[in-house]
C-alpha positions in Angstrom: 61.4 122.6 102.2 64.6 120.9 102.6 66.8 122.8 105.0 71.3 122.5 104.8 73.6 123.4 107.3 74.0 127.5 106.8 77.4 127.9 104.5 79.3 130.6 103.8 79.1 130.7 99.7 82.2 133.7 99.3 84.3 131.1 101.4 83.0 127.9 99.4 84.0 130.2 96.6 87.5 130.8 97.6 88.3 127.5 98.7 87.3 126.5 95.2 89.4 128.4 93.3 92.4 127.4 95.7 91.4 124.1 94.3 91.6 125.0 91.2 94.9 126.7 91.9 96.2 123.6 93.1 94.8 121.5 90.6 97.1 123.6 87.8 99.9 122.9 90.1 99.8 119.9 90.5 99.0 118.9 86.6 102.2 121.2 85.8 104.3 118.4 86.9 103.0 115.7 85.3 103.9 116.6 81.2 105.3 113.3 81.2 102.0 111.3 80.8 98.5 110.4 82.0 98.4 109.8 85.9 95.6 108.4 88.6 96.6 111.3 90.6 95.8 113.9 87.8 92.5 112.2 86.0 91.6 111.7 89.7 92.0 115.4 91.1 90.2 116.6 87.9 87.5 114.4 88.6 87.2 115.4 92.3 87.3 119.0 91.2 84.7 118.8 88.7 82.7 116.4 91.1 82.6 119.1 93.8 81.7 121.7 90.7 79.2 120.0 89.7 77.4 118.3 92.9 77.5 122.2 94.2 75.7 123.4 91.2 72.7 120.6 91.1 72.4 121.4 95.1 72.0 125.1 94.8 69.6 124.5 91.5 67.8 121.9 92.8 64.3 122.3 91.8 60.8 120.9 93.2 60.9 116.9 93.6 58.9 116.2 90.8 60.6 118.9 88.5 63.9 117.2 89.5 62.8 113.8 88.4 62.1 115.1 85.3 65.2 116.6 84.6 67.4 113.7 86.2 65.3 111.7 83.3 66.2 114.2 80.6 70.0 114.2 81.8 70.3 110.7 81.5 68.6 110.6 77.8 70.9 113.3 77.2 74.0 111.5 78.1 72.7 107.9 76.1 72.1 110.5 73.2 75.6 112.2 73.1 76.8 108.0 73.6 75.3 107.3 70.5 76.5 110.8 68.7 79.9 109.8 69.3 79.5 106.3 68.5 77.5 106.6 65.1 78.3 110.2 64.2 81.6 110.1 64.9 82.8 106.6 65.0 83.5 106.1 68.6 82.8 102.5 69.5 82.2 101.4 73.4 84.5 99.1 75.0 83.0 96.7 77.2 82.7 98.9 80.2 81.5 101.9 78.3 78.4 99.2 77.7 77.8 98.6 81.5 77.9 102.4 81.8 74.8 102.8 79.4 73.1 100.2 81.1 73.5 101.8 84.3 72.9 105.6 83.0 69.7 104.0 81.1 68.5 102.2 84.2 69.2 105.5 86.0 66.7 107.3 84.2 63.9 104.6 83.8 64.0 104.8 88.0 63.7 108.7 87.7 61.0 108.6 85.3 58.9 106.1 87.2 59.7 108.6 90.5 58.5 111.6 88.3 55.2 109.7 87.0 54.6 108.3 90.1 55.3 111.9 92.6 56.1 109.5 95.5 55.7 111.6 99.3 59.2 111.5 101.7 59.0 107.8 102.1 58.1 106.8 98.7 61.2 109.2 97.6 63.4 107.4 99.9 63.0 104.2 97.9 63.6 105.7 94.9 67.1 107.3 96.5 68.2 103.7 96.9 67.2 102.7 93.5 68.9 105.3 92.0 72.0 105.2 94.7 72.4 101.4 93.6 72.3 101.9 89.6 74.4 104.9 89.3 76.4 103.5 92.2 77.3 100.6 89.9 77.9 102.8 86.8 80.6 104.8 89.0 82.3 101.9 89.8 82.4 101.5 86.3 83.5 104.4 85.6 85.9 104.4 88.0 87.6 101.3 86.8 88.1 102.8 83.2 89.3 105.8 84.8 91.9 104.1 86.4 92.9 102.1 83.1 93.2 105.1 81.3 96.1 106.5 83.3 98.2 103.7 83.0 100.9 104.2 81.6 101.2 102.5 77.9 103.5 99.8 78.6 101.2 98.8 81.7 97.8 98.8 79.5 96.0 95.5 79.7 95.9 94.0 75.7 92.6 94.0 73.8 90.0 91.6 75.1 87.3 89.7 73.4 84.0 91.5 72.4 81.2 91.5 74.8 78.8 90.4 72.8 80.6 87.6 72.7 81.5 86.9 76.5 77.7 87.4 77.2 76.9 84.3 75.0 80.1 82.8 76.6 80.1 82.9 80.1 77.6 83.6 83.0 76.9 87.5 83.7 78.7 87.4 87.0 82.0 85.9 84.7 81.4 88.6 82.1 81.2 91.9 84.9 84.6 90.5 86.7 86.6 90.4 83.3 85.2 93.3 82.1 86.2 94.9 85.3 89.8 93.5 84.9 90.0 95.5 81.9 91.3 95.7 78.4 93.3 97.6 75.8 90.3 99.7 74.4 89.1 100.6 77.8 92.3 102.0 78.3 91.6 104.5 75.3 90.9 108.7 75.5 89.1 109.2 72.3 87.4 112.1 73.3 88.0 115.2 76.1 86.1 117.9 77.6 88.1 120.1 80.1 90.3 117.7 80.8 88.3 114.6 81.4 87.7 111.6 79.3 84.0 110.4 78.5 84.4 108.3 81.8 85.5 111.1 84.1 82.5 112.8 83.1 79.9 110.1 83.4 81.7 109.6 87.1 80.6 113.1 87.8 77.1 112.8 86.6 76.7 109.3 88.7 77.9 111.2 91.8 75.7 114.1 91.2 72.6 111.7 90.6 73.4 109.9 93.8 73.2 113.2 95.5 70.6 115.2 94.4 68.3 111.7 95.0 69.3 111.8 98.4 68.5 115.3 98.7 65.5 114.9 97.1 64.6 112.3 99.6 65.2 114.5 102.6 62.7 117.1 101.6 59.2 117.3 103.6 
């Protein structure tokens, strides 16, 4: 049984809400548009929310694998909702973010058929560190675009259909990482964060709880 440093959950608690406190603060003063410093204290916030809640509910290793797979289908599921239900289409790094939330959960599904020991779950911690590692980045990146300001926003770019029968993949990642217009786009919120604020949280919290997973007996 994996064993944490002893914490003190009523002060976690309060420290939390004085986060919180500060987080309505600090988005007080900034009516005047989108910011990196708000999307990016939301996203901290919710990361530390979150993170905290798969630790304490962390279930049996093979259990977990299971339900890291079933979050990840979950997320591709709600992507295509809002893309063919209601008529959100992906920008270019939306797209890498699939790919790495799918790859994601084909590594915890291969970890929950396979019911690896310590070492074998190690591996898989790495696998899953490095695809959800890239889809943060991602993430990350369109975070940043979206709190531009507007006259700052990149313009549209081409499709990436088309740049991926244009140019090598290495071309394609470092434009789509420079951005464009669409990426820049909120078309949908939840508490505050946009769909790539929340996928950030969920590729953090995967990160973790593999890691976690890994340091059990």
């Amino acid at each position: 049984m994996i064993r944490y440093a002893t914490v003190q959950w009523p002060w976690f608690g309060l420290l939390l809400c004085l986060a919180l406190l500060g987080q309505e603060a600090l988005l007080a003063g900034f009516h005047a548009g989108p910011s990196l410093v708000q999307s990016g204290y939301r996203v901290l916030v919710m990361t530390i929310g979150v993170v905290s809640l798969a630790l304490l509910a962390l279930p049996p290793r093979r259990i977990a694998y299971l339900l890291g797979f079933l979050v990840c289908a979950a997320l591709m599921a709600w992507a295509f909702w809002l893309q063919y239900h209601e008529g959100l289409e992906p920008c270019p790094l939306c797209m890498f973010q699939r790919v790495a939330v799918s790859a994601a959960g084909v590594v915890f599904l291969i970890a929950f058929v396979h019911n690896p020991q310590r070492t074998g779950a190690f591996a898989y911690a790495v696998l899953i560190a490095l695809c959800a590692g890239a889809g943060a980045v991602f993430a990350g990146r369109q975070i940043w675009l979206q709190s531009l300001p507007k006259d700052q926003v990149p313009s549209c770019g081409m499709g990436l259909n088309y740049m991926l029968e244009s140019f090598p993949l290495l071309d394609v990642i470092t434009k789509v990482l420079g951005g464009s217009g669409e990426c820049a786009e909120k078309a949908w919120e939840l508490l505050g964060l946009s769909i790539a604020g929340w996928t950030f949280v969920f590729f953090v919290a995967m990160i973790v709880a593999a890691i976690a997973l890994a340091r059990r007996e």
